[in-house]
N, C-alpha and C positions, 0 to 999 in steps of 0.2 A: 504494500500500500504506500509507503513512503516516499518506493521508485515512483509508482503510478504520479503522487503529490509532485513530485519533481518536475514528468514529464508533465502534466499538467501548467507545471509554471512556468517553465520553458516555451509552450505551446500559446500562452498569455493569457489562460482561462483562471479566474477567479476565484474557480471551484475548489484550486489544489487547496488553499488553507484547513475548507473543514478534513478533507481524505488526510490531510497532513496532520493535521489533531487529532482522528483517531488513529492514525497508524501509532503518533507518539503513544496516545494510552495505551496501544496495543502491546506495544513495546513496553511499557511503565507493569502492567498487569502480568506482561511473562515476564520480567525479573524478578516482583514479588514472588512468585509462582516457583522460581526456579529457586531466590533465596531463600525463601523461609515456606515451605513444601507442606509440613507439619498442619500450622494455624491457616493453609487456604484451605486445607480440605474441610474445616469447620466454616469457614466460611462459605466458600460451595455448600455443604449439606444445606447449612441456611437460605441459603439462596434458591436451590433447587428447593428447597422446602414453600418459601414464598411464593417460588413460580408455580407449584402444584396448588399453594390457595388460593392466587389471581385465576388462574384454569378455572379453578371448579366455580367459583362465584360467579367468574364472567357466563361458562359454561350454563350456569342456576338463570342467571337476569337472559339470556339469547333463549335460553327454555320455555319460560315465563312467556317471554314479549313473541315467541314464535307464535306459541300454543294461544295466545290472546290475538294476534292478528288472522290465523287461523280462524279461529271459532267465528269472529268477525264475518271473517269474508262468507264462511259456510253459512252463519243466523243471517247476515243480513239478503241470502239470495243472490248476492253476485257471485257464487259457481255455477248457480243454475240458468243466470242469464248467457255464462260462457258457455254454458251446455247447449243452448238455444241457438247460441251464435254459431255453433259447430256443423249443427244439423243442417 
């Protein structure tokens, strides 16, 4: 990514600074990673641990808002107008 950042500014596109910001974190996260191995894997569990309860919650409200748009469409009669429109 950093290459990329480079050729980017070379190229005189504006874009390289953010590619060039994360490549730095990129690089900042694998040192951590490399130097102290130990305290990321507690950090990863956590992590992974967050992202499985953003899934589910998100997964809970997309459930919710389907099944209520759903129902909608089915009470109010507009599947059976598109049923009409088919025939």
């Amino acid at each position: 990514k950093l290459q990329h950042a480079f050729d980017l500014k070379r190229m005189g596109f504006d874009t390289w600074v953010r590619i060039g910001l994360t490549s730095a974190v990129n690089i900042f996260i694998g040192l951590i990673v490399i130097l102290n191995p130990f305290s990321t894997v507690a950090w990863l569990m956590r992590l992974v641990g967050i992202g499985f309860l953003f899934s589910g919650v998100t997964d809970l409200i997309t459930t919710i808002y389907v099944s209520k748009k759903a129902s909608e469409y089915y009470v109010d009669g507009k599947a059976e107008e598109t049923d009409e429109e088919i025939k």
